[in-house]
C-alpha positions in Angstrom: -32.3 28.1 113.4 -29.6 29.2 116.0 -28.5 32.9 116.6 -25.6 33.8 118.2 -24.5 37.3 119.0 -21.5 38.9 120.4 -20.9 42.1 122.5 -18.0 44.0 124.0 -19.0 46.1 127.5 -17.2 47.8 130.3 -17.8 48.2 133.4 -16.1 51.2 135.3 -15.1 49.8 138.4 -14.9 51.9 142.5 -11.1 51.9 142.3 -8.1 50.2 140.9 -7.9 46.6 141.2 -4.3 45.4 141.7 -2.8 41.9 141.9 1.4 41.5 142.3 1.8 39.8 138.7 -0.5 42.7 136.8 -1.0 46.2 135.8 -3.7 47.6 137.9 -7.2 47.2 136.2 -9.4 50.7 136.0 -12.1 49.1 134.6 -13.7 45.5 134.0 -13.9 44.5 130.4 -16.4 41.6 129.5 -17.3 39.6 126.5 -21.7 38.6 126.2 -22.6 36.0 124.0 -26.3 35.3 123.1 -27.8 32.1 121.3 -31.2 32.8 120.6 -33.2 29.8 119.1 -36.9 28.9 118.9 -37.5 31.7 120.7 -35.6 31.2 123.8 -32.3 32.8 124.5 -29.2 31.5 126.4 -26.8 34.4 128.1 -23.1 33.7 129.3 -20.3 36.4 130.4 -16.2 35.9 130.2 -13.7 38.2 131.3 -11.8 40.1 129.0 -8.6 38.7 129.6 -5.9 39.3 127.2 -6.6 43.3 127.6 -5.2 42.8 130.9 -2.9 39.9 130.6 -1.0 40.1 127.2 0.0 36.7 127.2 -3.3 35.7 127.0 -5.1 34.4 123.9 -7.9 37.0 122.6 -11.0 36.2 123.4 -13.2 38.4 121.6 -11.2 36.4 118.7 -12.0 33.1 119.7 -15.3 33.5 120.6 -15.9 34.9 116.8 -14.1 32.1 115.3 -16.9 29.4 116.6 -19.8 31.5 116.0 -20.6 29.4 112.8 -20.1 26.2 115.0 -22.4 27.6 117.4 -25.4 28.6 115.0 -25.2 25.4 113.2 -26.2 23.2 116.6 -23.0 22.3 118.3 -23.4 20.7 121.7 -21.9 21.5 124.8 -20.1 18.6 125.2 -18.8 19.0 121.3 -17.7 22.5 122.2 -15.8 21.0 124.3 -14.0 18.7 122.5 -13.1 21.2 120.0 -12.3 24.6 121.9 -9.9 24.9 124.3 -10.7 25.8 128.1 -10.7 29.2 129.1 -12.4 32.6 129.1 -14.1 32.4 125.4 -15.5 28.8 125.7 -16.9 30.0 129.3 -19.0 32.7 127.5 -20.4 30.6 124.7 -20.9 27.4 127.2 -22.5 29.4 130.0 -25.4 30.6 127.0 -26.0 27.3 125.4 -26.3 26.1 129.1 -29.1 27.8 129.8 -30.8 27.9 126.4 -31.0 23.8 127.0 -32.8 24.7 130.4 -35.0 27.4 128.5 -35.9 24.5 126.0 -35.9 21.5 128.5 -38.6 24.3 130.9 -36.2 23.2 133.6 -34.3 26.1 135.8 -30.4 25.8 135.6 -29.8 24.2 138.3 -31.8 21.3 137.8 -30.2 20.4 134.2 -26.9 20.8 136.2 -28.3 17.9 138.6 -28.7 19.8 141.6 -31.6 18.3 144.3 -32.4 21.9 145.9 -32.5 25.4 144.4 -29.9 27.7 145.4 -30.0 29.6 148.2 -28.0 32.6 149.9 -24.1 32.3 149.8 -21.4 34.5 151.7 -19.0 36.1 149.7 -15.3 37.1 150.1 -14.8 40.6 149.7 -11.5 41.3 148.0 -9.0 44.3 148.7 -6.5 44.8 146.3 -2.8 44.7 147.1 -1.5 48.1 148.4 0.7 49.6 151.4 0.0 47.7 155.3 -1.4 51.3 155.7 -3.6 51.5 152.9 -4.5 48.2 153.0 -5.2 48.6 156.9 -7.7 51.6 156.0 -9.6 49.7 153.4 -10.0 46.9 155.9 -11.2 48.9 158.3 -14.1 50.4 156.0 -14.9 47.1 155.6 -14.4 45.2 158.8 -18.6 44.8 159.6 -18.4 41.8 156.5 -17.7 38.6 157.4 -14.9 37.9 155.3 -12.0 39.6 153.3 -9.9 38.6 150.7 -6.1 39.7 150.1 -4.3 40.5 147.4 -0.7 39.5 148.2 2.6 38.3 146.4 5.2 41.5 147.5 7.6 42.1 149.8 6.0 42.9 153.5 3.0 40.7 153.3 3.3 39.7 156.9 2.5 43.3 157.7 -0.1 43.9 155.4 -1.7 40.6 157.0 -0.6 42.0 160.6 -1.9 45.9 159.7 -5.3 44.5 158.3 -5.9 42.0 161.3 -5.4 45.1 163.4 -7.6 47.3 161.3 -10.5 44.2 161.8 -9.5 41.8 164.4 -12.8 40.1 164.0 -13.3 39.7 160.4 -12.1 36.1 158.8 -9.2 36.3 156.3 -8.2 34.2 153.5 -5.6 35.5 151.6 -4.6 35.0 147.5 -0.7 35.6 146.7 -1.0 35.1 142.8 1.6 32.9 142.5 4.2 35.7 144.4 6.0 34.2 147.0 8.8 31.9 146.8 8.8 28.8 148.9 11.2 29.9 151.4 8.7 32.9 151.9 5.8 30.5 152.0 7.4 28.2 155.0 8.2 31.5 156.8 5.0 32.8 156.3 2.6 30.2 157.1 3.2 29.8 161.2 2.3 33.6 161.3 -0.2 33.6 159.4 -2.0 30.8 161.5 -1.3 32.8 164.4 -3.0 35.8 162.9 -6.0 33.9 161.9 -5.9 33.4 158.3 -7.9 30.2 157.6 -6.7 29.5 153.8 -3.7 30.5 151.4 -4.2 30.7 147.1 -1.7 29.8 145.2 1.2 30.9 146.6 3.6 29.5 144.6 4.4 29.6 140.4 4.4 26.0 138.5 7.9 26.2 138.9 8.0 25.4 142.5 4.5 24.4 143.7 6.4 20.9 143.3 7.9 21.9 146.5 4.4 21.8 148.4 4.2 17.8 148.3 7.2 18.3 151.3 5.0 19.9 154.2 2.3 19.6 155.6 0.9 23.1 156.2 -0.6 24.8 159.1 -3.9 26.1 156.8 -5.2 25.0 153.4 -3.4 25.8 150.2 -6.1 26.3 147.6 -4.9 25.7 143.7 -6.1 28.6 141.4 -3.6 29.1 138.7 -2.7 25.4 138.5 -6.6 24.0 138.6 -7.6 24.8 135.3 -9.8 21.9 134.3 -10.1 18.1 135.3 -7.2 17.3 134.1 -5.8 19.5 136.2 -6.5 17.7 139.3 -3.6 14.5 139.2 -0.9 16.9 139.6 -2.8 18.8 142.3 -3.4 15.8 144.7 -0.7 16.0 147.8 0.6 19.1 146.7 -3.1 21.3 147.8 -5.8 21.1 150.0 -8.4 22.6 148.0 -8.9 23.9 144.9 -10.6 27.2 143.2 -13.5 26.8 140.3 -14.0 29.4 138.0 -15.8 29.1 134.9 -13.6 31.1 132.8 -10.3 28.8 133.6 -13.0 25.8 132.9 -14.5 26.9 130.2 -18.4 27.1 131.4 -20.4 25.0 133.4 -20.3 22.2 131.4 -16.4 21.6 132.1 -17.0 23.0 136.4 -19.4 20.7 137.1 -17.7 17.4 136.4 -14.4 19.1 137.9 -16.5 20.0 141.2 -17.8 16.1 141.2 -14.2 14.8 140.3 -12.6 16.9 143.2 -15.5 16.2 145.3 -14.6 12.7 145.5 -10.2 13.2 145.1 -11.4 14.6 148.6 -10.2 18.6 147.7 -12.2 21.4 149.6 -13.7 23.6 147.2 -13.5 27.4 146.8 -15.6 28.8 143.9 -14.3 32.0 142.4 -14.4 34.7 139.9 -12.7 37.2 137.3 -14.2 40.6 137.3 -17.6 40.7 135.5 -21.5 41.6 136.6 -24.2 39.4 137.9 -24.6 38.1 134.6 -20.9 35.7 135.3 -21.9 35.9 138.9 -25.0 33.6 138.7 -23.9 30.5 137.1 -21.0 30.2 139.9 -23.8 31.0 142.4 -24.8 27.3 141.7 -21.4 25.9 141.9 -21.4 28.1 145.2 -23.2 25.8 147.6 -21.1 23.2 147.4 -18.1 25.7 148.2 -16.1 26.1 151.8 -15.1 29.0 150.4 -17.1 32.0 148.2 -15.6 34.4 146.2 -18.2 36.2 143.8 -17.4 39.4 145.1 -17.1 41.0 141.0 -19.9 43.2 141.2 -19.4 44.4 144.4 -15.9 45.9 142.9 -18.0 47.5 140.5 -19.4 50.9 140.2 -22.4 49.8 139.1 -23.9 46.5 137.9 -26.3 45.2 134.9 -29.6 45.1 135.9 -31.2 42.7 136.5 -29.0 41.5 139.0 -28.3 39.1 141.8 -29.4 40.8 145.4 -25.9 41.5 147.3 -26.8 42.7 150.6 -23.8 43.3 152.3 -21.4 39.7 151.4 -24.6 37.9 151.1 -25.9 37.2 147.5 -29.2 36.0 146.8 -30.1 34.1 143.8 -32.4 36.1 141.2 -33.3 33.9 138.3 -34.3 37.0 136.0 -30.3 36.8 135.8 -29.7 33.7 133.9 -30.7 30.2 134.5 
């Protein structure tokens, strides 16, 4: 017989996080769910996200409405059928995930079809949207990592991209604009940023207008995160992006990412996987999606001020897998 539990943790995090379409976030907020049966156990890990985005559905809520569901044998695949992507489906999908590899004596990423373990992956490292100056001096703390990550979507981008490039003239950029910019500002702004080496923009523009992206041809990829939610995401994406962004808690676990990676695989999108803010525990199963990713972006715990233990190894922006994790 099937167990499920639920918890509620937070996690402090270093500093503020800020975004341009959010209240800054002072600490990460995360929903665990736990299916014990048989003696094995299945763990998964969702953002909190209506305590930082009113607008969305709660959770906590959701994941206590299928709990009965879950304890009397649902599948994954009928999970999906009967919950709706997102955050709370992630959580519960993500444990029954790897309880079926627990019960199958297969390691996650076998059961998700994979030919190779996992290995190392580089991670983005992500500084939040503040001043050119600020964001200049955070950049510069951090300008020995590979690759950094910026919060855009205000007024004077161009010289938070120009002060930061300056700060670390050798460190790659990719830059995330939540939806902020207008496309006028995007058509400006593109030509620069080429010129100051970013190699990839994230959704740029709200649903209103990313319509307007099947008219150019851009200088750098434009990766879809808002707008790739699921597969059925991806018919509107094709000629508007160049790439798209998999997270589990827009898919609604693993189940959901992997037939989205293999569907975009083959519509010919590059693929950027990515997270909300969480510990290694929602780290780990994107570590798998990870290595078929152009583009990494598991950076949660490293925003953290501590993580759960045990973890994945970050060394720097390079995360190891540690199957005492999950999977």
């Amino acid at each position: 017989m099937r167990k499920m539990s639920i918890k509620v943790e937070q996690w402090p995090l270093h500093e503020p996080f800020v975004i341009s379409r959010m209240a800054p976030m002072l600490h990460g907020e995360v929903v665990v769910v736990e299916v014990e049966e048989s003696g094995c156990v299945g763990r998964g890990e969702c953002e909190r996200m209506d305590v930082f985005e009113p607008e969305y559905p709660d959770v906590l809520a959701m994941v206590e409405a299928f709990k009965s569901e879950v304890e009397s044998g649902i599948s994954r695949d009928k999970l999906r059928e009967v919950m709706p992507a997102g955050a709370a489906r992630n959580a519960i999908d993500c444990a029954l995930f790897e309880l079926e590899a627990k019960q199958n004596k297969q390691s996650a990423w076998q059961m998700a079809g994979f030919k190779e373990a996992p290995k190392q992956v580089t991670t983005v490292f992500t500084l939040s949207l503040d001043t050119p100056e600020k964001m200049a001096k955070a950049a510069a703390a951090q300008k020995d990592r590979p690759i950094l990550k910026l919060k855009l979507g205000r007024e004077g981008d161009l010289e938070r991209v120009k002060a930061v490039r300056e700060a670390a003239p050798n460190v790659r950029l990719v830059i995330d604009a939540n939806t902020g910019w207008s496309f006028e500002q995007l058509k400006t702004y593109l030509p620069e940023l080429a010129k100051l080496g970013v190699e990839m923009v994230e959704q740029p523009l709200n649903d209103q207008e990313e319509h307007l992206l099947e008219t150019i041809t851009p200088e750098l990829p434009i990766t879809a995160d808002e707008s790739c939610i699921d597969r059925s995401s991806l018919a509107k994406l094709k000629g508007r992006y160049q790439a798209v962004n998999i997270k589990l808690d827009k898919t609604g676990g693993m189940t959901e990412a992997l037939d989205l990676l293999k569907d975009a695989q083959d519509m010919g999108f590059e693929i950027m996987v990515g997270c909300m803010i969480g510990t290694s525990l929602a780290m780990a199963p994107a570590l798998l999606l990870a290595q078929q990713a152009r583009w990494v972006d598991i950076d949660g715990p490293l925003l953290l001020s501590k993580d759960r233990s045990p973890s994945l190894h970050y060394h720097q922006s390079q995360v190891e897998p540690n199957q005492a994790v999950w999977g």
